[in-house]
Backbone bond lengths (Angstrom), bond angles and torsions (degrees), N, CA, C in turn:
res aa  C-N    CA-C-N  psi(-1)  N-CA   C-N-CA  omega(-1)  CA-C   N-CA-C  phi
1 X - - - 1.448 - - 1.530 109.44 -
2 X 1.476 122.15 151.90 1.394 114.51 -155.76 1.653 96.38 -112.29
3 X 1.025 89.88 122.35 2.426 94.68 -178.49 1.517 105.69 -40.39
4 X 1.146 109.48 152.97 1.438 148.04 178.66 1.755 88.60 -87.63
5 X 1.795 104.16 99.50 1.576 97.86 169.76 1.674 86.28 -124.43
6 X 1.631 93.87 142.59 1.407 129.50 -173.00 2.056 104.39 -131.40
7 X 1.462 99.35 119.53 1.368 94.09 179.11 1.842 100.10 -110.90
8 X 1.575 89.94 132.63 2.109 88.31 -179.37 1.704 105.15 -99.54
9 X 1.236 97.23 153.10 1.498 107.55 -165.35 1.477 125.50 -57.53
10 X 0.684 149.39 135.09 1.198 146.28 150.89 1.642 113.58 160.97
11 X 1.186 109.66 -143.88 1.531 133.69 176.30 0.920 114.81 146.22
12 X 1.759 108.03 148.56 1.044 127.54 159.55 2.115 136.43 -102.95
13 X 0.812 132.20 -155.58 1.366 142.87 -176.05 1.592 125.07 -167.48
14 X 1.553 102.05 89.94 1.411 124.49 -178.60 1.506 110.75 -91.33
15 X 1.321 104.01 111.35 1.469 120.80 -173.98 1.697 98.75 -84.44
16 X 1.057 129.45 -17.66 1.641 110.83 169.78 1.232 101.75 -86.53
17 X 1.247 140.91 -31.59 1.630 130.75 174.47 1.307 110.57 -83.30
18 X 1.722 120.74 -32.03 1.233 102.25 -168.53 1.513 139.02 82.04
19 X 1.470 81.87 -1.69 1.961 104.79 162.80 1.382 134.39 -119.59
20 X 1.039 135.35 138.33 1.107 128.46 -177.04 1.751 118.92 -75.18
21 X 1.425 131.86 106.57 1.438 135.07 -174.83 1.432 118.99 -92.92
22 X 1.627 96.56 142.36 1.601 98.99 -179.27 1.038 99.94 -133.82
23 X 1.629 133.27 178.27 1.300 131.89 143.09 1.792 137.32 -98.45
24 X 1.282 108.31 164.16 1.309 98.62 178.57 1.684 100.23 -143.12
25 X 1.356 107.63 172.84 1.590 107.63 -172.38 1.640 78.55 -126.42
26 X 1.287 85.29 152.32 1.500 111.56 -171.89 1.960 94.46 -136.01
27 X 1.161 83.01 110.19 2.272 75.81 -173.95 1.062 113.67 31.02
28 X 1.509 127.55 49.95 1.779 122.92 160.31 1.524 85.80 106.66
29 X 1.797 132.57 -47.78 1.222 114.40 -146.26 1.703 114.17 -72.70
30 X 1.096 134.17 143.74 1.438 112.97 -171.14 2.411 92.93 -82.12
31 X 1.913 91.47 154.45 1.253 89.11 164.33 1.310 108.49 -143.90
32 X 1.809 109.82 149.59 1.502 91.18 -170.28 1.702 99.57 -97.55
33 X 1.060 99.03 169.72 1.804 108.61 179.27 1.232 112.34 -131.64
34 X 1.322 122.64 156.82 1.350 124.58 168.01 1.953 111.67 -147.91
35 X 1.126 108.08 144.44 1.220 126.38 171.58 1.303 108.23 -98.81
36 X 1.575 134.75 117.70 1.652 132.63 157.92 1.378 107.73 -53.86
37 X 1.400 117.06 148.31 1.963 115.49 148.83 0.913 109.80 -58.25
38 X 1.623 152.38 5.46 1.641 126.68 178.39 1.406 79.32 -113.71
39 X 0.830 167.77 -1.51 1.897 161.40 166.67 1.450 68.59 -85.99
40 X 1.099 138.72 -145.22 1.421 151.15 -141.58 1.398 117.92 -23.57
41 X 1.151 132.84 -32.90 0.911 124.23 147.40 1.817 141.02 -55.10
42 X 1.388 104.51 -22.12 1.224 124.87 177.87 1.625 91.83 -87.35
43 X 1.056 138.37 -31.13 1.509 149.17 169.73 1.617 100.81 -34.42
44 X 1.291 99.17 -65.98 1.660 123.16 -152.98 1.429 110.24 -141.97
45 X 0.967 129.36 102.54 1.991 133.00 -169.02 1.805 87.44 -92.00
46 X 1.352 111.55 7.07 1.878 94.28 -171.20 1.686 105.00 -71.64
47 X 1.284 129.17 138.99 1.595 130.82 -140.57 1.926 70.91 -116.45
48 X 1.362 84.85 147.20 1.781 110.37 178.04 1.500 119.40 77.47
49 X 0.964 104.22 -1.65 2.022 114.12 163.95 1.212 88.03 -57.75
50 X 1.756 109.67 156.20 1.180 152.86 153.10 1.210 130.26 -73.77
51 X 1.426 117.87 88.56 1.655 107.33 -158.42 1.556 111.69 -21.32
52 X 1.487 111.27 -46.88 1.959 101.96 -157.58 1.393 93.11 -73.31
53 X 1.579 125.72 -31.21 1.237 110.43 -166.31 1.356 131.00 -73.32
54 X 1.622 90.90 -24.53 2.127 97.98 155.34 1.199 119.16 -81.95
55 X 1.354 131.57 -5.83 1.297 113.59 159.97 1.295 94.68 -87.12
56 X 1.285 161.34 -62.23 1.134 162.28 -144.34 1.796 89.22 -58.99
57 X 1.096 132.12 -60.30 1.545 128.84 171.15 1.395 125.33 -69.24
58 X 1.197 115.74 4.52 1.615 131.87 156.76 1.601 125.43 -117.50
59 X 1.323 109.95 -0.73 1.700 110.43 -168.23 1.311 114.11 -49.31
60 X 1.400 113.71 -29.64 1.403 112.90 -158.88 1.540 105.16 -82.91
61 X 1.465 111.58 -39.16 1.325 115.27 176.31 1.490 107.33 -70.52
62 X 1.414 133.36 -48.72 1.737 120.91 147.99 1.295 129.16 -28.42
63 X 1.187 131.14 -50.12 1.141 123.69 170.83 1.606 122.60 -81.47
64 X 1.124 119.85 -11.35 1.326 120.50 150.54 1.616 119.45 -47.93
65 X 1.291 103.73 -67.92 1.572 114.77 161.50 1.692 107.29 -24.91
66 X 1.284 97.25 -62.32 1.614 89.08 -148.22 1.562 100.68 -78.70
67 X 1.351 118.63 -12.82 1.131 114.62 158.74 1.927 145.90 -62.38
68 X 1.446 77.13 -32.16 1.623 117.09 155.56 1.938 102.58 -46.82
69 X 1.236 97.44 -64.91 1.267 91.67 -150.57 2.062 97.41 -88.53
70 X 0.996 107.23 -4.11 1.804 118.90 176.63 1.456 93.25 -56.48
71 X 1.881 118.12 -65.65 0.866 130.37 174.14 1.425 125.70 -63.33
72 X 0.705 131.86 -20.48 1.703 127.10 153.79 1.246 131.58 -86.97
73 X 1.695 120.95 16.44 1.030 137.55 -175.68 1.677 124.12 58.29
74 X 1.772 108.40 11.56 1.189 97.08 -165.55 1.859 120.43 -95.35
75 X 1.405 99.60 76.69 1.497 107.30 -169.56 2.075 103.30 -69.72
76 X 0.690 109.53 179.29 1.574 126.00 156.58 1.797 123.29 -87.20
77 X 1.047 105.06 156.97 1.276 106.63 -171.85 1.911 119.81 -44.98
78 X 1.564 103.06 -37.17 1.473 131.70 171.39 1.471 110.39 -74.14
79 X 1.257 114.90 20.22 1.327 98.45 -167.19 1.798 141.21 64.59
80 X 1.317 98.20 -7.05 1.879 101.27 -174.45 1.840 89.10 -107.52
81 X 1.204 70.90 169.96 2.105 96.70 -172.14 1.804 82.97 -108.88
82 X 1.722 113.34 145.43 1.425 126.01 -171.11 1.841 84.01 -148.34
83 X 1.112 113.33 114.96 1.463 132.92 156.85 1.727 115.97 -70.73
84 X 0.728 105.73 118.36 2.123 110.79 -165.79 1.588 102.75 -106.46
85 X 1.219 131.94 -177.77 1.339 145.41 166.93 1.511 95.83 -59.59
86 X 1.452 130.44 -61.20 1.345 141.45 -147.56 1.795 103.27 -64.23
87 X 1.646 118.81 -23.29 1.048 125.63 -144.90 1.399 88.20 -115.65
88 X 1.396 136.78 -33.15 1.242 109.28 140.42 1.229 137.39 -104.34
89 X 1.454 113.64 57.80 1.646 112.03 178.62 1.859 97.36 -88.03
């Protein structure tokens, strides 16, 4: 049977990673996520966006991704799913 994934609103912007993080529930469990700036940027090359605000105009296609990878089991060592340049080329 395929998990119940639920993404909750918001985001943030982590300047030591350099990605913007959200969460998602994975059957109740919370998971954290993150998007890099070169995935989002490869999103959208439009110069003077607001990091959140290009993810905010890409989330859906991000969370597709990370749904992608929920279902393929491919978490990170920490448990969170991290979307890279490679993952949306």
């Amino acid at each position: 049977m395929a998990p119940t994934i639920t993404f909750l609103p918001g985001g943030t912007w982590n300047s030591d990673t350099e990605a913007v993080e959200f969460w998602a529930e994975v059957n109740g469990r919370r998971v954290r996520c993150r998007v890099f700036w070169e995935a989002l940027d490869d999103l959208d090359h439009s110069s003077g966006k607001n990091r959140l605000d290009l993810f905010a105009v890409h989330r859906r296609a991000v969370e597709a991704k990370v749904e992608e990878k929920i279902l393929a089991g491919t978490f990170e060592t920490d448990g969170s799913i991290s979307i890279r340049k490679e993952d949306v080329m």
